[in-house]
N, C-alpha and C positions, 0 to 999 in steps of 0.2 A: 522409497523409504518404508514399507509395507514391511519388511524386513526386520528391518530397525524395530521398528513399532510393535514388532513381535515376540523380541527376544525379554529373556525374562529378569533383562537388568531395567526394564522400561514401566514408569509408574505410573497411573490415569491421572490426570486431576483439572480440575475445572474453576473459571474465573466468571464472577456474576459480572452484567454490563455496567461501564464505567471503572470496573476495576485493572490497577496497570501490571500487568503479565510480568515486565521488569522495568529498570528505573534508569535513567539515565544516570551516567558516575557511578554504579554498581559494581562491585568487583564481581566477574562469571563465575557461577558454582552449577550452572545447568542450561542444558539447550533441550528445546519445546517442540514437538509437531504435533502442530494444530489439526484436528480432527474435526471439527463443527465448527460454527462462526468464524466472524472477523474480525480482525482487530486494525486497529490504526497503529505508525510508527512516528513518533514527534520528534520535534527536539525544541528547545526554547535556546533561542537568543534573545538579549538584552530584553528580558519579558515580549518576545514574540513568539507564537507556537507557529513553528514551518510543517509542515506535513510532511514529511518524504513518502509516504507510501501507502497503501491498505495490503495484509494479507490475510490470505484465507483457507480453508480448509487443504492439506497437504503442503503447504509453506512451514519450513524451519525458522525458529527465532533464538535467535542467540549465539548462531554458528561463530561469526565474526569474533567473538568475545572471547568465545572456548578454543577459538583456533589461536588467538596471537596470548591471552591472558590478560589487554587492555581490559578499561572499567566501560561499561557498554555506553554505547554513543548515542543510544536513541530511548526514550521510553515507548513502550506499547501497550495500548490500550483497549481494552475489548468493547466492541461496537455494540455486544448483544454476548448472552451468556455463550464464553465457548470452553470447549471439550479438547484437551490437549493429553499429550504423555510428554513426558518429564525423563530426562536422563541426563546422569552428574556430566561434569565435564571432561571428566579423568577417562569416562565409561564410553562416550562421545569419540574420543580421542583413539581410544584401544580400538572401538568398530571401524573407524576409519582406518587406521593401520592393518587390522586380519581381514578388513575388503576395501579395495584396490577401486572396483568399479564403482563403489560408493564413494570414494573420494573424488571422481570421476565426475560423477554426478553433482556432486556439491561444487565443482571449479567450474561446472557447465553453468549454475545456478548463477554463481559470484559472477562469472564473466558477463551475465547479462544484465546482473544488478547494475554493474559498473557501466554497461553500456547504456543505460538506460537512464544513469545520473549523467553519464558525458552527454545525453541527447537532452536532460534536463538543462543541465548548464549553459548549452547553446541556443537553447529555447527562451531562455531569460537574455543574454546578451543578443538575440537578432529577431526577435517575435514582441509584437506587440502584446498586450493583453488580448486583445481579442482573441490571437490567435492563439496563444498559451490555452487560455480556458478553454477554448475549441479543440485543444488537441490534448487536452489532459481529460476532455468529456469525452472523447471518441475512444482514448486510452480505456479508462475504466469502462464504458460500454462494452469493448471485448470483453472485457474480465469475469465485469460484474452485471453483465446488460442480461438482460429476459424479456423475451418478447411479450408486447403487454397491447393489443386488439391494433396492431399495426407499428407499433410504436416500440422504442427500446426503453424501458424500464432501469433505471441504474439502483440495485438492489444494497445499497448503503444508505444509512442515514447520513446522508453529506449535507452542511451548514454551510453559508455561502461564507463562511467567516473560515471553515475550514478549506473549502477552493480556491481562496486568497493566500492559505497558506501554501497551498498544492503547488499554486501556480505562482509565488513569491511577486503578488500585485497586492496592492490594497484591499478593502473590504469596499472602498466605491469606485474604485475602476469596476472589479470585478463584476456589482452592481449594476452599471453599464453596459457590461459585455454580454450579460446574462439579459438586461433588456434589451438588447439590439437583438439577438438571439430569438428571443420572444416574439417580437417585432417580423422577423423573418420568416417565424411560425417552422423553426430550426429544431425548439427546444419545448417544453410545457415545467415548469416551475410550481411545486407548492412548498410547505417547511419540510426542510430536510428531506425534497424528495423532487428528483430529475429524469424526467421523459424525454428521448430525443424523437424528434419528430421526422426530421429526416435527415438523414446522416450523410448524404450526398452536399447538402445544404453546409451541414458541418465541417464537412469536409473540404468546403471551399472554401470557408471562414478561414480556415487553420494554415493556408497557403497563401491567401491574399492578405497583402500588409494596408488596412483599412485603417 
């Protein structure tokens, strides 16, 4: 998307932390590629915030919206101040159409969004929590892990109240899973911040139904 981001229908602009990038029920007037930080993707039912997702620097926000003209289905929120460009969704639309390969690109994207909600879905109907939180930690360690004096460092401020939404379990199951974890000497825990200690450890958790 380097491309994209270069042409001179594309505008900079940046969102302080805590602030939401777009709103859930919004009608699309713009699609975002994130440049700096990260944001979170929500959605609220019945007053619950479910997580669907974290993205981050080279992630698209808002495609979905500008491609069909639905009202957007998720809000997103920046985790920490980020640095974005901004292009309408009319402008969006046209680069899509005079390039082929960037459309390419983008159905590369969706297709694994999608696959990675149908491997969500199946994780809540045949995974306990344990194994959900184990594999939604191992998850964001790839993503978001940095080696930290042996250990994987998970570089979000994640709230165990947001892990509960990740992994559509409670806030004391979750609580639980996170002390067994500990317990296994798996994981290191302080507020809003997760060490994995050994990922092989974790990686057993996520496959055994405990």
């Amino acid at each position: 998307w380097r491309r994209l981001a270069e042409t001179g229908d594309v505008s900079a602009i940046s969102f302080a932390r805590g602030r939401s990038l777009v709103s859930e029920g919004q009608r699309p007037d713009r699609v975002l590629l994130l440049t700096s930080g990260r944001v979170k993707v929500i959605s609220t039912i019945a007053d619950y915030e479910v997580l669907l997702a974290f993205r981050g620097p080279g992630d698209l926000i808002g495609e979905l919206s500008a491609l069909d003209d639905a009202p957007r289905s998720a809000t997103i929120v920046a985790l920490e101040r980020v640095e974005a460009r901004s292009l309408t969704r009319d402008r969006f639309r046209a680069y899509l159409l005079a390039h082929p390969s960037a459309s390419l690109v983008l159905l590369s994207i969706l297709s694994r969004r999608l696959r990675d909600a149908d491997a969500q879905r199946a994780e809540l109907s045949a995974m306990t929590t344990l194994q959900r939180v184990a594999a939604r930690l191992l998850e964001l360690s790839e993503r978001f892990g940095q080696e930290d004096d042996g250990a994987i460092r998970i570089m979000l401020p994640l709230s165990q109240e947001e892990l509960a939404g990740a992994t559509g379990a409670s806030l004391e199951s979750v609580g639980r899973a996170l002390q067994t974890m500990r317990a296994l000497k798996c994981v290191e825990t302080r507020r809003r911040e997760i060490r994995i200690l050994d990922v092989d450890g974790l990686d057993a958790l996520r496959g055994a139904a405990i």
